[in-house]
NUDRENLO-758320 format. One record per atom (N, C-alpha, C, CB): residue number from 1; residue in three letters; chain; atom name; x, y, z. Coordinates in pm, whole numbers, plus 50000, padded with zeros to 5 digits. Glycine has a CB too. Layout:
<node num="NUM" residuo="ALA" cadena="A" atomo="CA" x="X" y="Y" z="Z"/>
...
***
This chain:
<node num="1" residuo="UNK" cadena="A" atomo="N" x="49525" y="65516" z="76935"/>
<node num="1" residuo="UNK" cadena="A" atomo="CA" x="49634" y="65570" z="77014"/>
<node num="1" residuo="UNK" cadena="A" atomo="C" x="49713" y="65454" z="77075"/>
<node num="1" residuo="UNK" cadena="A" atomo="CB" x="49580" y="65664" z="77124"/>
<node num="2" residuo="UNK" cadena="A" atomo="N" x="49839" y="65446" z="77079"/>
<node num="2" residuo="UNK" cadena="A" atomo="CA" x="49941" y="65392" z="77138"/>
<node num="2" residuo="UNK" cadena="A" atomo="C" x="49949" y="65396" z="77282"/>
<node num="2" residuo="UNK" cadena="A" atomo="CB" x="50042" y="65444" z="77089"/>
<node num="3" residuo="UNK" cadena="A" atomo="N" x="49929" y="65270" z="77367"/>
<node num="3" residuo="UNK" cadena="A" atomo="CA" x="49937" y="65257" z="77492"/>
<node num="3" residuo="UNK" cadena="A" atomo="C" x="50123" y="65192" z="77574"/>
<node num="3" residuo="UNK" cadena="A" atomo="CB" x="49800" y="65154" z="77506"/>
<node num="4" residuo="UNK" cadena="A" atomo="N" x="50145" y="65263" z="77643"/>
<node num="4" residuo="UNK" cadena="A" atomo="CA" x="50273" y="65209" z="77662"/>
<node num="4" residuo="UNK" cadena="A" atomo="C" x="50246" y="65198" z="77790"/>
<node num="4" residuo="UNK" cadena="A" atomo="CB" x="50400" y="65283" z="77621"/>
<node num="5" residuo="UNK" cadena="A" atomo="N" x="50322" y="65088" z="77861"/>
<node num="5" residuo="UNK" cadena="A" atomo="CA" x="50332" y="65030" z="78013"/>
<node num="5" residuo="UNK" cadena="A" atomo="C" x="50493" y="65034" z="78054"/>
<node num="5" residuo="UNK" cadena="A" atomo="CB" x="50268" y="64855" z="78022"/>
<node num="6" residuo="UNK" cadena="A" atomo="N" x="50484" y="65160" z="78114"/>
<node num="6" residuo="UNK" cadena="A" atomo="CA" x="50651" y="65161" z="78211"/>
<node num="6" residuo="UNK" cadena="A" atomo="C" x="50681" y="65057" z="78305"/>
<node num="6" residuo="UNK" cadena="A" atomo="CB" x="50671" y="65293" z="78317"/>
<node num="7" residuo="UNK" cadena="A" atomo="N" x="50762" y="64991" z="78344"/>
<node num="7" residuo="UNK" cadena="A" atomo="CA" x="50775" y="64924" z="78488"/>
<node num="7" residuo="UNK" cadena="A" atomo="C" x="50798" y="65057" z="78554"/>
<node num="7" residuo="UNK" cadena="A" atomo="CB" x="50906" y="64800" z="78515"/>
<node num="8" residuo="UNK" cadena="A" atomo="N" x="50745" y="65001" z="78714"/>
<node num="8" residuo="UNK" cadena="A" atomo="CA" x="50766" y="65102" z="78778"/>
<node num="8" residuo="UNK" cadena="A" atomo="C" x="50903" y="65130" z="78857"/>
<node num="8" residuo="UNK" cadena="A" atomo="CB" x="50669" y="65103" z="78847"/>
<node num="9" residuo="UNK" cadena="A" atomo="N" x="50982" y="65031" z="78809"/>
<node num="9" residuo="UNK" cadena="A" atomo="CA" x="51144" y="65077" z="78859"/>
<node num="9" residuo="UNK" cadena="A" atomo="C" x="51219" y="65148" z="78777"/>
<node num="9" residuo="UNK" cadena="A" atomo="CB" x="51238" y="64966" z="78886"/>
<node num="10" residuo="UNK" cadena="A" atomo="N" x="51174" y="65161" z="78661"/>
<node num="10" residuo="UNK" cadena="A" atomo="CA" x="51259" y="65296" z="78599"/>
<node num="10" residuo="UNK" cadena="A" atomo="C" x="51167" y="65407" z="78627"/>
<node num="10" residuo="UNK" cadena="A" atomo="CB" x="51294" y="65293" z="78422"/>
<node num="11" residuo="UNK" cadena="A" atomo="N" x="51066" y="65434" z="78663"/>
<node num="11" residuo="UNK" cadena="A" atomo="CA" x="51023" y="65565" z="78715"/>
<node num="11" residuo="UNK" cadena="A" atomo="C" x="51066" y="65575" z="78894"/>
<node num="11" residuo="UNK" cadena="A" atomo="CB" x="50841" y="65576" z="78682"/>
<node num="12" residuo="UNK" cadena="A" atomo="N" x="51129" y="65461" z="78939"/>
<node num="12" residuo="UNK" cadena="A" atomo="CA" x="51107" y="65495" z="79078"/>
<node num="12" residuo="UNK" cadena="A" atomo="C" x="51316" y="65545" z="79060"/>
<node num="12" residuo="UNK" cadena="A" atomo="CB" x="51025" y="65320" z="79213"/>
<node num="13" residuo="UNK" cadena="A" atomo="N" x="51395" y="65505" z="78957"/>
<node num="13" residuo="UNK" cadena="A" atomo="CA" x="51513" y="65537" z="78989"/>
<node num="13" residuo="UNK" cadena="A" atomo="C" x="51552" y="65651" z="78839"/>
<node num="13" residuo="UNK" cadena="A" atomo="CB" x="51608" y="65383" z="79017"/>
<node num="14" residuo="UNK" cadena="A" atomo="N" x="51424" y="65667" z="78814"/>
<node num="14" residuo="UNK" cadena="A" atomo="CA" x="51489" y="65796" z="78704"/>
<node num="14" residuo="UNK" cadena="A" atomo="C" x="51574" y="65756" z="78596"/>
<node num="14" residuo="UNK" cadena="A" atomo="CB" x="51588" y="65905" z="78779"/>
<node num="15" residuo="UNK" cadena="A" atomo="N" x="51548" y="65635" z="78536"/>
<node num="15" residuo="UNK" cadena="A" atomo="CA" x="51598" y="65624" z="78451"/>
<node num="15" residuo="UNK" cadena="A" atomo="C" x="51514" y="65618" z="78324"/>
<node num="15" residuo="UNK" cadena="A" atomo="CB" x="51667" y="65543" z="78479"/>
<node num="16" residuo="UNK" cadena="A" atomo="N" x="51445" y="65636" z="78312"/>
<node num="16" residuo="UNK" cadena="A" atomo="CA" x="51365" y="65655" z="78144"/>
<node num="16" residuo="UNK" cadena="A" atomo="C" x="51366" y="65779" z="78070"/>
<node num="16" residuo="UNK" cadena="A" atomo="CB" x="51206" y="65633" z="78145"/>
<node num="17" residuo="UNK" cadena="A" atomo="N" x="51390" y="65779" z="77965"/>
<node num="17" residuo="UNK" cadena="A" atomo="CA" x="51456" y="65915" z="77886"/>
<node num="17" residuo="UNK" cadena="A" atomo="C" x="51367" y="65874" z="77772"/>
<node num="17" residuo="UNK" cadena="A" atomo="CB" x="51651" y="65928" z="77847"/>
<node num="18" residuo="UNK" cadena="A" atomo="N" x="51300" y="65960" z="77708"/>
<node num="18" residuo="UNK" cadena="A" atomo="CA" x="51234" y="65972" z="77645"/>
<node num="18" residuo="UNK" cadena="A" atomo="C" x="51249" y="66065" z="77503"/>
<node num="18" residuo="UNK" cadena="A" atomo="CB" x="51163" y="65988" z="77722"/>
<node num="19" residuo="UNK" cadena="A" atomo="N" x="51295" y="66017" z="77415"/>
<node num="19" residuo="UNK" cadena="A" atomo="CA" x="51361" y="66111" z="77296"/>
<node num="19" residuo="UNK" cadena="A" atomo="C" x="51319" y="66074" z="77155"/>
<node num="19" residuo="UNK" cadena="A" atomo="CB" x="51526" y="66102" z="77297"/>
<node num="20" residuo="UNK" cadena="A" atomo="N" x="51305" y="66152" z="77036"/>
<node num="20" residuo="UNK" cadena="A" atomo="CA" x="51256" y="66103" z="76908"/>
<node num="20" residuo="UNK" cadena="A" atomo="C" x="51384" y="66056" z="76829"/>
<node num="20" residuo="UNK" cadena="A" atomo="CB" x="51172" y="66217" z="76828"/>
<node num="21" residuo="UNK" cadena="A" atomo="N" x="51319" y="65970" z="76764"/>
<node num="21" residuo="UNK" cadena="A" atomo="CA" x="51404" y="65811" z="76677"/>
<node num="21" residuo="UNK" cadena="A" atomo="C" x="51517" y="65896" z="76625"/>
<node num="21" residuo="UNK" cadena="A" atomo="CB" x="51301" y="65708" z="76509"/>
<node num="22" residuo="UNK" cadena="A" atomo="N" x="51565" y="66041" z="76552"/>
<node num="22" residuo="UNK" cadena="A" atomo="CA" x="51587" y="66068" z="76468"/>
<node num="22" residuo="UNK" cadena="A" atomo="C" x="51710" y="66121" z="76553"/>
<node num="22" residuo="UNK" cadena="A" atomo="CB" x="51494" y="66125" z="76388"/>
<node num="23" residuo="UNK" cadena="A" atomo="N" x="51686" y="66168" z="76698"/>
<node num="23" residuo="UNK" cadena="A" atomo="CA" x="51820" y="66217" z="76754"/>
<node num="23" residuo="UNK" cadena="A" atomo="C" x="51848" y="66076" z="76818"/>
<node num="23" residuo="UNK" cadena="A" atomo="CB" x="51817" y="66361" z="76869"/>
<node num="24" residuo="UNK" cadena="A" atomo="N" x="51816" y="66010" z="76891"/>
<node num="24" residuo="UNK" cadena="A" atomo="CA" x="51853" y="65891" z="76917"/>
<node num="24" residuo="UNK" cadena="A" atomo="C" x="51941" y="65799" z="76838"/>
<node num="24" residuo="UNK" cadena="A" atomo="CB" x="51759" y="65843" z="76932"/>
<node num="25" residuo="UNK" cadena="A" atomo="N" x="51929" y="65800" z="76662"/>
<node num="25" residuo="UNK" cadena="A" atomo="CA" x="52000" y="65760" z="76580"/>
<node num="25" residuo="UNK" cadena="A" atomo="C" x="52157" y="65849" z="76582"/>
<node num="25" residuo="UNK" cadena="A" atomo="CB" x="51913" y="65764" z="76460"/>
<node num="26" residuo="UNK" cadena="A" atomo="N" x="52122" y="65997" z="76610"/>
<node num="26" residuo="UNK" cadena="A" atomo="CA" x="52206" y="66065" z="76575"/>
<node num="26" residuo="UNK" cadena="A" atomo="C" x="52343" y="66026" z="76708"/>
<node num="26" residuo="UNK" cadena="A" atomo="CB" x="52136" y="66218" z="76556"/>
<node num="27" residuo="UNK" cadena="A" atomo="N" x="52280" y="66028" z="76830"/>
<node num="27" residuo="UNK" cadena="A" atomo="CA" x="52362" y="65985" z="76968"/>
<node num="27" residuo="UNK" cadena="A" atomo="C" x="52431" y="65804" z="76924"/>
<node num="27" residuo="UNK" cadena="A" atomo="CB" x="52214" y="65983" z="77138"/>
<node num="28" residuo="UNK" cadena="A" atomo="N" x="52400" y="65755" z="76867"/>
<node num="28" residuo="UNK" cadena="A" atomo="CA" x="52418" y="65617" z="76849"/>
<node num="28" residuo="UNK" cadena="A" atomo="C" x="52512" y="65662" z="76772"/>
<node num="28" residuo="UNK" cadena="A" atomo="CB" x="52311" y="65515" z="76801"/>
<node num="29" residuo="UNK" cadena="A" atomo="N" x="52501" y="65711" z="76668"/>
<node num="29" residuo="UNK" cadena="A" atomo="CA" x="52615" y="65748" z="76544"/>
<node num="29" residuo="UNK" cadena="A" atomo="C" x="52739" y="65783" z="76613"/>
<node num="29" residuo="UNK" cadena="A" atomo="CB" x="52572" y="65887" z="76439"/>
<node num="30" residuo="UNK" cadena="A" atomo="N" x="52736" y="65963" z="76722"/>
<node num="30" residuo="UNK" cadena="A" atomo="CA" x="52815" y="65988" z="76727"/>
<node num="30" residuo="UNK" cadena="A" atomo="C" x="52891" y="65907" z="76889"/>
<node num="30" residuo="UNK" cadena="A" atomo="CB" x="52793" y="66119" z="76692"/>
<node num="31" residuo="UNK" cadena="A" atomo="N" x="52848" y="65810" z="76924"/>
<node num="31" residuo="UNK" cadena="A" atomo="CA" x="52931" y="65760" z="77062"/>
<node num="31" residuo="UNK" cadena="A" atomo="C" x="52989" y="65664" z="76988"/>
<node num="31" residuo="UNK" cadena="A" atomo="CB" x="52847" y="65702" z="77211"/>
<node num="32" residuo="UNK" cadena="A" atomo="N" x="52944" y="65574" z="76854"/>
<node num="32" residuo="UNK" cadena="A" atomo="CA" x="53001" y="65474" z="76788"/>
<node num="32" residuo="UNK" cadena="A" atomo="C" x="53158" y="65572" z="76713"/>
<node num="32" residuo="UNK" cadena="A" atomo="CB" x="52867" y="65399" z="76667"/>
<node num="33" residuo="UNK" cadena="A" atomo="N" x="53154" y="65660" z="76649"/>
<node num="33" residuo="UNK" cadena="A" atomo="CA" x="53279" y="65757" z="76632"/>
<node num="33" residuo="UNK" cadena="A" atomo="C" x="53387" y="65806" z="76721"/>
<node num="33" residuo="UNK" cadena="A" atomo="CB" x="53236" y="65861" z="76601"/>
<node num="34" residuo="UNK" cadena="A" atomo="N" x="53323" y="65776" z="76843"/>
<node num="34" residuo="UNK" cadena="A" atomo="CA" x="53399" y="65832" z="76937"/>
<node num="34" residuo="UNK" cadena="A" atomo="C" x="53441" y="65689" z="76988"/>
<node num="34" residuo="UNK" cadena="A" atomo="CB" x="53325" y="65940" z="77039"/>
<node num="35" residuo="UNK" cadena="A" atomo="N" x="53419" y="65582" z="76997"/>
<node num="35" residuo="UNK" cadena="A" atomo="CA" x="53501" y="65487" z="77018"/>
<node num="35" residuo="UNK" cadena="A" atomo="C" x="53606" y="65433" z="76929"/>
<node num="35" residuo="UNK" cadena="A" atomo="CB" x="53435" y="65406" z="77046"/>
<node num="36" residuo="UNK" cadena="A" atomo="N" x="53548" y="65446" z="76818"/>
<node num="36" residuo="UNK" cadena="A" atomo="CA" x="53647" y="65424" z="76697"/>
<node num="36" residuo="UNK" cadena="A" atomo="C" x="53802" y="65534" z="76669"/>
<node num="36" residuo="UNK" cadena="A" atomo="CB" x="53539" y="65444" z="76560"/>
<node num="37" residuo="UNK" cadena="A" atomo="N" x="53755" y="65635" z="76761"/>
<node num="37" residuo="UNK" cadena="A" atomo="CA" x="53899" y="65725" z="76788"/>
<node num="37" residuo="UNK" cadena="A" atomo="C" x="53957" y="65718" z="76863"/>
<node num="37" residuo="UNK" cadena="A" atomo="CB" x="53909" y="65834" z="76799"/>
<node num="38" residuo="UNK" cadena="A" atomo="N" x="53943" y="65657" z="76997"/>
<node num="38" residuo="UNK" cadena="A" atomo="CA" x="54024" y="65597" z="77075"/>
<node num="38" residuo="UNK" cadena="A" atomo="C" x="54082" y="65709" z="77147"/>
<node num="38" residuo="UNK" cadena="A" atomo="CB" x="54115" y="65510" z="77006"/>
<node num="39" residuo="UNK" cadena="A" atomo="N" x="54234" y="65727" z="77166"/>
<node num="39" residuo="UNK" cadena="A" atomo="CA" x="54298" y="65831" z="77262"/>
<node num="39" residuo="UNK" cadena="A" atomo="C" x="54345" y="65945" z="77162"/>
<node num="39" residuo="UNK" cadena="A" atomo="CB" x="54433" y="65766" z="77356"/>
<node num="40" residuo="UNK" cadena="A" atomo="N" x="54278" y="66104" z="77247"/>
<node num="40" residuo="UNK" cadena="A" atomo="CA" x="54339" y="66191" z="77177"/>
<node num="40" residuo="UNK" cadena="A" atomo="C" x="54447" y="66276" z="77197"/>
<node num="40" residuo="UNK" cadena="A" atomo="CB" x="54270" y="66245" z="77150"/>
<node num="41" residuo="UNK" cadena="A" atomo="N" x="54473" y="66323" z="77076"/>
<node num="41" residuo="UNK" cadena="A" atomo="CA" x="54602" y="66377" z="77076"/>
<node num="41" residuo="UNK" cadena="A" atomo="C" x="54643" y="66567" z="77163"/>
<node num="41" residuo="UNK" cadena="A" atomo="CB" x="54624" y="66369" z="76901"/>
<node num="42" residuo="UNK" cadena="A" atomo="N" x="54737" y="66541" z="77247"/>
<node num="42" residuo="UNK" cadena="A" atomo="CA" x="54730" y="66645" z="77371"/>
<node num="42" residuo="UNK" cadena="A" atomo="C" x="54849" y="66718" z="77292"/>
<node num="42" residuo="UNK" cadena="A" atomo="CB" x="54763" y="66580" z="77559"/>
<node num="43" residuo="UNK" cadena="A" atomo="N" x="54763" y="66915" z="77261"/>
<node num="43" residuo="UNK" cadena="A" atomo="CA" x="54891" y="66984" z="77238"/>
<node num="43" residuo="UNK" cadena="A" atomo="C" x="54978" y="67001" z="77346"/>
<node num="43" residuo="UNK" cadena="A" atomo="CB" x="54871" y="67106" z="77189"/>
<node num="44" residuo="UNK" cadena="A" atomo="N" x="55119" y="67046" z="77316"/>
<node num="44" residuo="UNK" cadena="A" atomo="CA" x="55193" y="67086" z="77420"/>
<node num="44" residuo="UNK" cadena="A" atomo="C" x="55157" y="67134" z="77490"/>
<node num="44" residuo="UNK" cadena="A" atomo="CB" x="55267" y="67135" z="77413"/>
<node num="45" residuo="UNK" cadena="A" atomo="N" x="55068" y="67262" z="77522"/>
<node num="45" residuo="UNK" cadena="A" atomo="CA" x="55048" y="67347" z="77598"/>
<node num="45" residuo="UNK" cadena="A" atomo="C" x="54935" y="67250" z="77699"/>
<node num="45" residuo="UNK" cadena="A" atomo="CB" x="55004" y="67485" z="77519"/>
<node num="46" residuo="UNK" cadena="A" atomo="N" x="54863" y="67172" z="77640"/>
<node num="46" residuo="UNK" cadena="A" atomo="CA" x="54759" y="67056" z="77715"/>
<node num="46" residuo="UNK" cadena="A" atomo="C" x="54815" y="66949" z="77764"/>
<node num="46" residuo="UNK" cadena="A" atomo="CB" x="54656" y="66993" z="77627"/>
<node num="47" residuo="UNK" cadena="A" atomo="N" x="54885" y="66949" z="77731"/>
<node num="47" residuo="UNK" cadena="A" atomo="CA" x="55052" y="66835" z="77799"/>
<node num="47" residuo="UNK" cadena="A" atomo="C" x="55059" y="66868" z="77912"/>
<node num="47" residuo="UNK" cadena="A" atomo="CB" x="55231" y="66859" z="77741"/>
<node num="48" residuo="UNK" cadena="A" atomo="N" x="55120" y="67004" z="77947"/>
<node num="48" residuo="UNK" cadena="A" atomo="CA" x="55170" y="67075" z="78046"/>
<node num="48" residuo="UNK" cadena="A" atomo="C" x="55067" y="67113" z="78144"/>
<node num="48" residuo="UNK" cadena="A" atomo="CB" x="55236" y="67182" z="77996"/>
<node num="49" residuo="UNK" cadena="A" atomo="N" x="54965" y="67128" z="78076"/>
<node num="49" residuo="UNK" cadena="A" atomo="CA" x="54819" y="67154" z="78199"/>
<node num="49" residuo="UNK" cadena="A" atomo="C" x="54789" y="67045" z="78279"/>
<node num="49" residuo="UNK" cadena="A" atomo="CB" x="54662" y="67182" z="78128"/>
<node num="50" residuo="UNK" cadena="A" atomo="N" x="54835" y="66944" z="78219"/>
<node num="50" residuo="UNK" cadena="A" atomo="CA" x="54760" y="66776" z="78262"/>
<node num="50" residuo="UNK" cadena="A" atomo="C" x="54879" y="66754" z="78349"/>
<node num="50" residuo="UNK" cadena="A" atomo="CB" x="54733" y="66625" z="78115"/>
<node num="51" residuo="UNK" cadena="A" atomo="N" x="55019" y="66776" z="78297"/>
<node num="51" residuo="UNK" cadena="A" atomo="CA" x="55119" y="66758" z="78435"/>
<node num="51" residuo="UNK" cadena="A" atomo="C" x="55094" y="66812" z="78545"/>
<node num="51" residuo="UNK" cadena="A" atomo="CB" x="55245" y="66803" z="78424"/>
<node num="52" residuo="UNK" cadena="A" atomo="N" x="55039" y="66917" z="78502"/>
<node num="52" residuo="UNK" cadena="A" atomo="CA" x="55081" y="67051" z="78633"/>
<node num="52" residuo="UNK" cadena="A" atomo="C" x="54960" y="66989" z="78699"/>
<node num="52" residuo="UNK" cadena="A" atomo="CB" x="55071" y="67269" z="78593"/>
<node num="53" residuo="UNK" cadena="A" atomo="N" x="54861" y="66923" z="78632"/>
<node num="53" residuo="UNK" cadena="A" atomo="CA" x="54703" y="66933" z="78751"/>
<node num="53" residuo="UNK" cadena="A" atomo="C" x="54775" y="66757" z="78828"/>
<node num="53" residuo="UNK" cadena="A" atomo="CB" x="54447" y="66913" z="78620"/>
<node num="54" residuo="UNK" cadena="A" atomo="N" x="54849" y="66677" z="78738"/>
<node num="54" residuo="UNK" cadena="A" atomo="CA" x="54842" y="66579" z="78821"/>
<node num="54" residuo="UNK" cadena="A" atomo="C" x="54977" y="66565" z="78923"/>
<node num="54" residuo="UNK" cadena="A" atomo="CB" x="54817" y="66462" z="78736"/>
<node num="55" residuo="UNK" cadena="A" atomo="N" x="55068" y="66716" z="78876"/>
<node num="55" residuo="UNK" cadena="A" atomo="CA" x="55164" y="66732" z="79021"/>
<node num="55" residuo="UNK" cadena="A" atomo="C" x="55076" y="66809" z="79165"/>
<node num="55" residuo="UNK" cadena="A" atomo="CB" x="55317" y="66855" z="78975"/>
<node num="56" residuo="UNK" cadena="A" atomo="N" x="55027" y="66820" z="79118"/>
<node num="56" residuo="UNK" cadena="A" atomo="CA" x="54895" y="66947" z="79237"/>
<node num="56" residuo="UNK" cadena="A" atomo="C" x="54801" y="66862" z="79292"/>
<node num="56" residuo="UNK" cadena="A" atomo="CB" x="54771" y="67088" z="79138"/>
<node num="57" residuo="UNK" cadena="A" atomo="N" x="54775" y="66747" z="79219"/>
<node num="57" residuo="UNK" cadena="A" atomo="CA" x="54665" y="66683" z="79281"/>
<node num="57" residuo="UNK" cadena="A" atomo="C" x="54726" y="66602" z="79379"/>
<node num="57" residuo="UNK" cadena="A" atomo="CB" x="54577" y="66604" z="79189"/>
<node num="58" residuo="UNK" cadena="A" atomo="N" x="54874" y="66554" z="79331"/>
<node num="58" residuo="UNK" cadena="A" atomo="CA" x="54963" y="66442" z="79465"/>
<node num="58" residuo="UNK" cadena="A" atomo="C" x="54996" y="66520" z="79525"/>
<node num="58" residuo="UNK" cadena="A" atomo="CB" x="55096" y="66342" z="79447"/>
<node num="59" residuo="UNK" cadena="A" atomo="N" x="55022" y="66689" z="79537"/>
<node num="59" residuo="UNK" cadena="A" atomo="CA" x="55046" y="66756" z="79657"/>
<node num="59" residuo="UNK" cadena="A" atomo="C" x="54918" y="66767" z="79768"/>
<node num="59" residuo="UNK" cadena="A" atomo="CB" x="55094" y="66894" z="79613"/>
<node num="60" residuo="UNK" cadena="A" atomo="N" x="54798" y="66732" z="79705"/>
<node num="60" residuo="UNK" cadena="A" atomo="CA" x="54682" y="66794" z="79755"/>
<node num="60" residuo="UNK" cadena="A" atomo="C" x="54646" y="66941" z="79727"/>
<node num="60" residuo="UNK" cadena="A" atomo="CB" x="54688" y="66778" z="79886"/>
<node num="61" residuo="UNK" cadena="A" atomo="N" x="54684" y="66989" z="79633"/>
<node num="61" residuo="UNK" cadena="A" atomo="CA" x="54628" y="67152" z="79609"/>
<node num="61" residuo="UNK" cadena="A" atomo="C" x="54509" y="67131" z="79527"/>
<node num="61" residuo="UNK" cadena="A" atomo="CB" x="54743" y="67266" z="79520"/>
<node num="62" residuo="UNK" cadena="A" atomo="N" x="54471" y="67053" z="79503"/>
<node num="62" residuo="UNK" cadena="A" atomo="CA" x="54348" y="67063" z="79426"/>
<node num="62" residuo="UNK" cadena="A" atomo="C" x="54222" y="67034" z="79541"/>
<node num="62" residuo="UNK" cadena="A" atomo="CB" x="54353" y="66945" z="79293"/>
<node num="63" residuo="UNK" cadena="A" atomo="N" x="54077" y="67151" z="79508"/>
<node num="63" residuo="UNK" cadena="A" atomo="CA" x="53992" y="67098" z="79527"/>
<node num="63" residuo="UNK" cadena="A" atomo="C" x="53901" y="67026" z="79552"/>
<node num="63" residuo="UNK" cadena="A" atomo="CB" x="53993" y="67105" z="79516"/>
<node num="64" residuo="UNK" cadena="A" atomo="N" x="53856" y="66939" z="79586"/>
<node num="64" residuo="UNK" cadena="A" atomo="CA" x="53756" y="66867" z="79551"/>
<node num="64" residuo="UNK" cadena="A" atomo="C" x="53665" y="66875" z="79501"/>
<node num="64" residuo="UNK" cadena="A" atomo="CB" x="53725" y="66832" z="79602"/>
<node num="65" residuo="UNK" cadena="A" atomo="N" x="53577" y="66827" z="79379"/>
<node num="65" residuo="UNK" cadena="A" atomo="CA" x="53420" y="66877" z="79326"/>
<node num="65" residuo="UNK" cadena="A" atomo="C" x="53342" y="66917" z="79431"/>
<node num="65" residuo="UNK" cadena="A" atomo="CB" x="53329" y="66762" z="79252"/>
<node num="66" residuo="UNK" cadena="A" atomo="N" x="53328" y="66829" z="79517"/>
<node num="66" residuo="UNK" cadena="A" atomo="CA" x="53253" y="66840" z="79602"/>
<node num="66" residuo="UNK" cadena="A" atomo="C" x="53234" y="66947" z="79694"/>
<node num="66" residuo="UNK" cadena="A" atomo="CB" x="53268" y="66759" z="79646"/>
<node num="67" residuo="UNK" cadena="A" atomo="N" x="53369" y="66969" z="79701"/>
<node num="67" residuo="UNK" cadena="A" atomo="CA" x="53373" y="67101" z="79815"/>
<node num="67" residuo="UNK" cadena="A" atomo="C" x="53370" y="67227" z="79753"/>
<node num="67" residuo="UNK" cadena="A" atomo="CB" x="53510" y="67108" z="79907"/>
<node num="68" residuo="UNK" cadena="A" atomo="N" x="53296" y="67232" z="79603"/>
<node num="68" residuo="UNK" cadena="A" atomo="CA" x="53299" y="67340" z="79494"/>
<node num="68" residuo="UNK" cadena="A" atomo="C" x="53133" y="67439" z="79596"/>
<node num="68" residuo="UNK" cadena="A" atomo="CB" x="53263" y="67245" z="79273"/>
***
């Protein structure tokens, strides 16, 4: 049997993720694709959503996450 030794600062800040080789390859694949596409392309109608949220957000009508 295979013995593995964590440090104990990725268990004390939650960072160890634990996943099999085969999706791990697959996440590597698809974040390397997604850099290679760079900026995407906004229909009109997604044009107009992104204006309208960033005229609302300099008025202050928007939300905060936080205060969700």
């Amino acid at each position: 049997m295979t013995t593995l030794t964590i440090p104990k600062e990725y268990m004390r800040e939650k960072e160890l993720v634990l996943i099999p080789r085969s999706e791990y390859d697959e996440l590597v694949c698809l974040r390397k694709s997604n850099e290679d596409e760079g900026e995407i392309e906004l229909s009109p109608a997604g044009r107009k959503a992104l204006d309208r949220m960033r005229k609302n957000r300099e008025l202050g009508k928007l939300i905060p996450f936080h205060g969700l």
